[in-house]
C-alpha positions in Angstrom: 0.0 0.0 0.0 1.3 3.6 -1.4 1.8 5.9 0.9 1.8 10.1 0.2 1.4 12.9 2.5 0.5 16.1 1.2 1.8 18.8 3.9 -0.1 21.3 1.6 1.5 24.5 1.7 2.5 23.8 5.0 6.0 24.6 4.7 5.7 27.9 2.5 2.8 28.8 5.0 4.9 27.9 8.0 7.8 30.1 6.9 5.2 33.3 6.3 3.6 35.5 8.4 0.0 33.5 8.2 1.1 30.7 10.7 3.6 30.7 13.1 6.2 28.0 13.2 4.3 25.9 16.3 1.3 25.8 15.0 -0.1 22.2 14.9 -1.9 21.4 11.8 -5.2 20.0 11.3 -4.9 16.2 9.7 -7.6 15.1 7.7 -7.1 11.4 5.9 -7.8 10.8 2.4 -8.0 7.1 0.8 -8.1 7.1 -3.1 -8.2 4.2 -5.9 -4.6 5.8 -7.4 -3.6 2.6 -8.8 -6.2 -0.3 -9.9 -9.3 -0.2 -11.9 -10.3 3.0 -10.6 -7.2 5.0 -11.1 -8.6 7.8 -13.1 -11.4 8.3 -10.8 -8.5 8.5 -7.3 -6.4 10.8 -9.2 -9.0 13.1 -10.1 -10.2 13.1 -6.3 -6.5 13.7 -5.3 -5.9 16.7 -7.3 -9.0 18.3 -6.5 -8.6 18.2 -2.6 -5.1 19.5 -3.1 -6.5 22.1 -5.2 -9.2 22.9 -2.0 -7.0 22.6 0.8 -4.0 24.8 -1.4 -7.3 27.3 -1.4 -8.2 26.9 2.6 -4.1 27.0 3.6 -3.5 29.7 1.4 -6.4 32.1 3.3 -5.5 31.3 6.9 -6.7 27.7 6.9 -9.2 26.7 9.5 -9.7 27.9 13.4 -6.3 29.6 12.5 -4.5 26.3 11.5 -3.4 24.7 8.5 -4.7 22.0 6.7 -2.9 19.0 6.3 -3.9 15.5 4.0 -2.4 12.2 4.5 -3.2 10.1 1.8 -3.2 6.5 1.4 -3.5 4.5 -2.4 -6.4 1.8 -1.3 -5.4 0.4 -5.4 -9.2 -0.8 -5.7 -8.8 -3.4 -3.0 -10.7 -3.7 0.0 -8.1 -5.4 2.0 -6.2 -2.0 1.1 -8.9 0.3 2.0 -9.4 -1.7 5.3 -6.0 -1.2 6.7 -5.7 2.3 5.1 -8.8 3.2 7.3 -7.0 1.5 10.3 -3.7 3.7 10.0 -5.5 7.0 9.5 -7.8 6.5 12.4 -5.3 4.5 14.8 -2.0 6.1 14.1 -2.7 9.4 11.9 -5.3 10.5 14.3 -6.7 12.6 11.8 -10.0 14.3 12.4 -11.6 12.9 9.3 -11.2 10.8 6.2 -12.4 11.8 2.6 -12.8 9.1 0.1 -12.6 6.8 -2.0 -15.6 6.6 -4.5 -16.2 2.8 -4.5 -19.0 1.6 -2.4 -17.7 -1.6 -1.7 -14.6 -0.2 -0.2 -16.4 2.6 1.8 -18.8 -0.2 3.4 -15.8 -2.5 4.0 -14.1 0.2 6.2 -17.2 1.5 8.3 -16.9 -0.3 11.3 -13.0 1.0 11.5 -14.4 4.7 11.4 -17.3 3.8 14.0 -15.3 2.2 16.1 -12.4 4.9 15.7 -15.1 7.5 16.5 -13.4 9.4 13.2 -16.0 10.7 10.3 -15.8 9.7 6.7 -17.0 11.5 3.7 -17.4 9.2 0.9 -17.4 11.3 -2.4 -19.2 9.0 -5.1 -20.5 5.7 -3.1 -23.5 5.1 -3.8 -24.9 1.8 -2.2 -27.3 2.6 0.7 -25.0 0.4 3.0 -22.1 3.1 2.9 -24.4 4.9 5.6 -26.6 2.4 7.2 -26.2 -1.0 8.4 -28.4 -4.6 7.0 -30.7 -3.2 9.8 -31.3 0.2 8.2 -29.4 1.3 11.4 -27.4 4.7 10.6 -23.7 4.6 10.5 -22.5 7.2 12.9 -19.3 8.5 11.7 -20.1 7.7 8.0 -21.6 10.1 5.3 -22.0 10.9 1.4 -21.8 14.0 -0.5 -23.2 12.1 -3.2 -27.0 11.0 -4.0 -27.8 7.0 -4.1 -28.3 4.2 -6.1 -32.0 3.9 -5.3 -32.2 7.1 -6.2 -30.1 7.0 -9.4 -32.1 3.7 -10.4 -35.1 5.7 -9.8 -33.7 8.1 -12.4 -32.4 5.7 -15.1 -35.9 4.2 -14.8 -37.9 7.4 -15.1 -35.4 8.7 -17.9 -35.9 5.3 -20.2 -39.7 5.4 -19.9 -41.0 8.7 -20.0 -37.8 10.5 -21.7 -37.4 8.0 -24.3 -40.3 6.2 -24.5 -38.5 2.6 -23.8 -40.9 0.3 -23.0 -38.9 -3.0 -22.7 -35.2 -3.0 -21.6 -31.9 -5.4 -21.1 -29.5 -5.0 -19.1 -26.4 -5.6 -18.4 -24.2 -5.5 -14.9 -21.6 -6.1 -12.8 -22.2 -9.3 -10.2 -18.7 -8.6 -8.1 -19.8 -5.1 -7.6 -22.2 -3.9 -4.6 -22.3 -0.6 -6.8 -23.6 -2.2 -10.0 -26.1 -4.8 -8.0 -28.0 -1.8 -6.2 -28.1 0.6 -9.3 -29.5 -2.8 -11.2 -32.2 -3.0 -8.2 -33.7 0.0 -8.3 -33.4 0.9 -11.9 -35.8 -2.9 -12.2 -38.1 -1.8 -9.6 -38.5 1.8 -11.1 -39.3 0.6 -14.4 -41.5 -2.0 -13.7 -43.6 0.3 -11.3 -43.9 2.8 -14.4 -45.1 -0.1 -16.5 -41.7 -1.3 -18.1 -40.5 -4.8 -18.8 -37.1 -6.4 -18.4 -36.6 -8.5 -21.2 -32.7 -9.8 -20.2 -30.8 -9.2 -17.4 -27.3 -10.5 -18.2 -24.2 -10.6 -15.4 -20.4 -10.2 -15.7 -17.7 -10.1 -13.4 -15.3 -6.9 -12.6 -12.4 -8.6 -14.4 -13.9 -9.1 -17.6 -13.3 -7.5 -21.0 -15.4 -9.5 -23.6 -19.5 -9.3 -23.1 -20.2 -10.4 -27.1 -22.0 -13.2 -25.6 -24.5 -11.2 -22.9 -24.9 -8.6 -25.6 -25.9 -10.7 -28.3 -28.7 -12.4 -25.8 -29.9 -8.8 -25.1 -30.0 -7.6 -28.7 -32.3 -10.7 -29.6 -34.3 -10.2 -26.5 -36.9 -7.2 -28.5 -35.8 -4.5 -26.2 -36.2 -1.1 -27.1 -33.4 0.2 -24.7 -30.4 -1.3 -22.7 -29.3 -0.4 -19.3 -25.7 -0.2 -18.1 -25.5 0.3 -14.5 -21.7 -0.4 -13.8 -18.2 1.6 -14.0 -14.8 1.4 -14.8 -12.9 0.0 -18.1 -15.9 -2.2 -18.3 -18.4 0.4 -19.5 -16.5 1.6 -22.7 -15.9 -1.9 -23.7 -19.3 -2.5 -23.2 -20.3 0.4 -25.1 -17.8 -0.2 -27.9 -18.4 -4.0 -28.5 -22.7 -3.1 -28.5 -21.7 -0.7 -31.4 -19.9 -3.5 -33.4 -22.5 -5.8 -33.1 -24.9 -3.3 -35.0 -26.7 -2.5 -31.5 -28.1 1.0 -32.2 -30.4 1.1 -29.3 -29.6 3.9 -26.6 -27.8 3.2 -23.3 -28.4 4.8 -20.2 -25.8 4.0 -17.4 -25.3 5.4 -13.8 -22.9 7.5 -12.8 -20.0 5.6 -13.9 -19.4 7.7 -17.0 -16.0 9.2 -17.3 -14.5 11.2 -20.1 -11.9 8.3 -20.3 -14.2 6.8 -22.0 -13.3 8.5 -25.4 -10.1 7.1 -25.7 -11.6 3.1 -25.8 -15.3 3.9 -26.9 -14.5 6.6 -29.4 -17.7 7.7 -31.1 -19.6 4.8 -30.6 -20.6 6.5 -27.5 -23.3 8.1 -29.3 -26.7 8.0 -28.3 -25.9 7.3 -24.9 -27.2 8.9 -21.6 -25.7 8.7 -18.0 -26.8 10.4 -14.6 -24.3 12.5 -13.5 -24.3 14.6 -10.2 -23.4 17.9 -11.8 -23.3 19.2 -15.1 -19.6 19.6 -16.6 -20.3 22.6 -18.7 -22.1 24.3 -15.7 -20.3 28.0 -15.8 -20.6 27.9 -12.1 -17.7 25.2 -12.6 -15.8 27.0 -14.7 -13.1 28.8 -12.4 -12.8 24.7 -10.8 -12.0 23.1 -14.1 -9.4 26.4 -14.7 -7.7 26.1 -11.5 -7.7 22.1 -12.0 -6.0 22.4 -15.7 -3.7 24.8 -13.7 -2.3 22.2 -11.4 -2.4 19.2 -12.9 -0.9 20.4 -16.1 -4.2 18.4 -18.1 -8.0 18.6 -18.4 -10.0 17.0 -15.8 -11.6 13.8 -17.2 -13.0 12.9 -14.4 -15.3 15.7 -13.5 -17.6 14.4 -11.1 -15.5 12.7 -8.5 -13.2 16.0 -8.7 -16.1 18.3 -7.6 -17.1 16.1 -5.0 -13.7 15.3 -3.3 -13.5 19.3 -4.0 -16.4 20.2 -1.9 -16.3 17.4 0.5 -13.1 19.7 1.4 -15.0 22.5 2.0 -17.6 20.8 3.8 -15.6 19.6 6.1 -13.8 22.7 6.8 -17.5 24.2 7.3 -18.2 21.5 9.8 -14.6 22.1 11.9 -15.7 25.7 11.7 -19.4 24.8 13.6 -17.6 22.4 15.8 -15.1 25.3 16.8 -12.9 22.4 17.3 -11.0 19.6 15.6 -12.3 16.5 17.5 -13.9 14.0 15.5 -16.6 13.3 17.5 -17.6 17.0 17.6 -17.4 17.3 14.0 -19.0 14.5 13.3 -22.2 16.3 15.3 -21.4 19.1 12.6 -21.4 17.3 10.1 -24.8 15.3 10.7 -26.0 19.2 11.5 -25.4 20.4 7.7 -28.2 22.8 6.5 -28.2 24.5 3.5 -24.9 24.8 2.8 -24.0 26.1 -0.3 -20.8 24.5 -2.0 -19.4 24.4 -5.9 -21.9 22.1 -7.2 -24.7 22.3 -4.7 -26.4 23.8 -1.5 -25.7 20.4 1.1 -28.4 20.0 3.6 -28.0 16.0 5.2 -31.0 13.7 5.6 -31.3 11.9 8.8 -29.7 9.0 7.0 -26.3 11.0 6.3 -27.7 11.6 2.9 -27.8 14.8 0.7 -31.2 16.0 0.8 -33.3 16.5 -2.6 -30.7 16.3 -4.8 -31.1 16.9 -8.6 -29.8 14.6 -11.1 -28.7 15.6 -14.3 -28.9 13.4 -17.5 -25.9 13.8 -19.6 -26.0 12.3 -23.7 -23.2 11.9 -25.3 -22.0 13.9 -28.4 -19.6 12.2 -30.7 -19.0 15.2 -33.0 -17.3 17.0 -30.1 -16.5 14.0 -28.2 -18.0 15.0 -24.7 -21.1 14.6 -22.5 -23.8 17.5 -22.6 -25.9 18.6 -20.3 -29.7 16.9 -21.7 -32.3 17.2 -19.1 -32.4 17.7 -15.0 -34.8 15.0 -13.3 -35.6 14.6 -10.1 -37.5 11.1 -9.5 -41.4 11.2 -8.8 
């Protein structure tokens, strides 16, 4: 496991007049897929809570003191993400942890941040279970920035009936992932409560690169629309071998879309449509995107995990800032306290679930003359 600790600043600050020499910094943790499946999704997340905490350091930081981000590579694994948790919360002693995206690792480390007393931000996990137990018991110390799969099921389902008029649809998912298997849920339910029919529902595994076989079943199932509620290298391939078996139907995915997904998918990415959490062209994220081309030296391709490690940043500052201290446990009260908020991409108010509350989602299509997702409609599930 791949260490990196991001004194942010800390030393240029430290040598200025904005902090003093013995001022103690305040340690937040940060756990990101940098290496693995995931790897554009974790870099995109690190750069864009450097770029925040630069921002916070560079203006006085927070209750007078400096930010400071130790940050561990969980490389996709959950074994990794696990003991990553363990050595932020056991030896770090940081106040709080941001990150990763992946549901499956965010659930598999919950019971080291509840019983660490620390809170955790997850920035793109979806699955209901990232906040609440099997009971429908709430996590304590765990929250999401990020809407759910229930919800984003809801909004595939919604979008394929009434937006396109689908009335039969296959789909296609991920059986290894906890991500994949909830979106695939409640996108079924939805649609069959509208009136829908699912006509195939074929299954993969993470590590696999050829679906001819599961796509050629849904193509010769009569649907009128296929559903692809997974992420990763898995979804461009997808997309791409559809296209090159003379499948013309739309797609509509999750959230997984990434704009990595040019370089595999090229423009057989056309005609399809994927929920997104913000809009990319949004001018209100224009000065982010800048400042992020800025840093990194290259575009951000992955533009919805960047905003929301971004503002998870800021949320958490807000929350220290309530708490008018940086124990955990008394930011954790500030953070389940959140009310209307307003950060880059949205104004935060948390559910009693650790939820965002009545969250829009944004339908993105796909345009392969300009080779990016554009903003299509705004839904928000009936």
């Amino acid at each position: 496991m791949k260490k990196l600790i991001f004194a942010l600043l800390c030393v240029s600050l430290f040598a200025s007049s904005a902090f003093s020499a013995d001022v103690k910094p305040i340690k937040i943790g940060e756990i990101a897929t940098v290496t693995g499946d995931f790897a554009a999704y974790g870099v995109a997340e690190v750069e864009s809570i450097k770029i925040a905490v630069n921002e916070i350091n560079a203006k006085g930081g927070v209750l007078g003191r400096p930010l400071e981000v130790i940050m561990y590579d969980c490389r996709t694994r959950q074994e990794d993400m696990v003991n990553a948790a363990r050595r932020l919360v056991e030896q770090d002693r940081v106040t709080a942890v941001i990150g990763p995206s992946g549901s499956g690792l965010c659930i598999a480390a919950a019971p080291i941040f509840n019983r660490g007393r620390v809170p955790h931000l997850g920035t793109l996990p979806t699955n209901p279970l990232v906040t609440v137990d099997d009971n429908g018991k709430v996590r304590p110390y765990n929250f999401r920035i990020c809407f759910l799969d229930p919800y984003q099921g809801a909004i595939m389902a919604q979008f394929a009936f009434k937006n396109l008029g689908a009335k039969k649809a296959a789909l296609l998912y991920d059986v290894s992932s906890d991500y994949s298997q909830g979106q695939r849920e409640f996108f079924v339910k939805g649609f069959k409560e509208l009136g829908g029919e699912l006509v195939a529902d074929e299954g993969f595994r993470g590590e696999d690169v050829d679906f001819r076989s599961q796509l050629t079943n849904m193509k010769d199932s009569g649907a009128d629309v296929f559903i692809f509620p997974f992420m990763g290298k898995s979804l461009p391939l997808a997309v791409k071998q559809a296209r090159e078996l003379g499948i013309e139907l739309p797609i509509v995915g999750g959230d997984g879309y990434g704009d990595f997904m040019w370089e595999i998918s090229g423009e057989t990415l056309r005609n399809t449509y994927w929920v997104s959490h913000v809009d990319r062209y949004d001018p209100t994220l224009a000065g982010f995107f800048d400042d992020y081309l800025k840093s990194a030296g290259t575009e951000c391709q992955e533009f919805m995990n960047a905003v929301m490690a971004y503002d998870c940043v800021y949320w958490l500052k807000d929350a220290i800032e309530r708490a008018g201290t940086d124990d955990p446990v008394k930011v954790r009260d500030a953070l389940e306290q959140t009310k209307d908020l307003q950060l880059l991409h949205c104004v935060l108010t948390m559910d009693e679930f650790h939820n965002p509350k009545d969250k829009d989602g944004v339908m993105l299509k796909c345009d392969e003359t300009q080779k990016k997702s554009l903003f299509f409609v705004k839904i928000r599930p009936e």
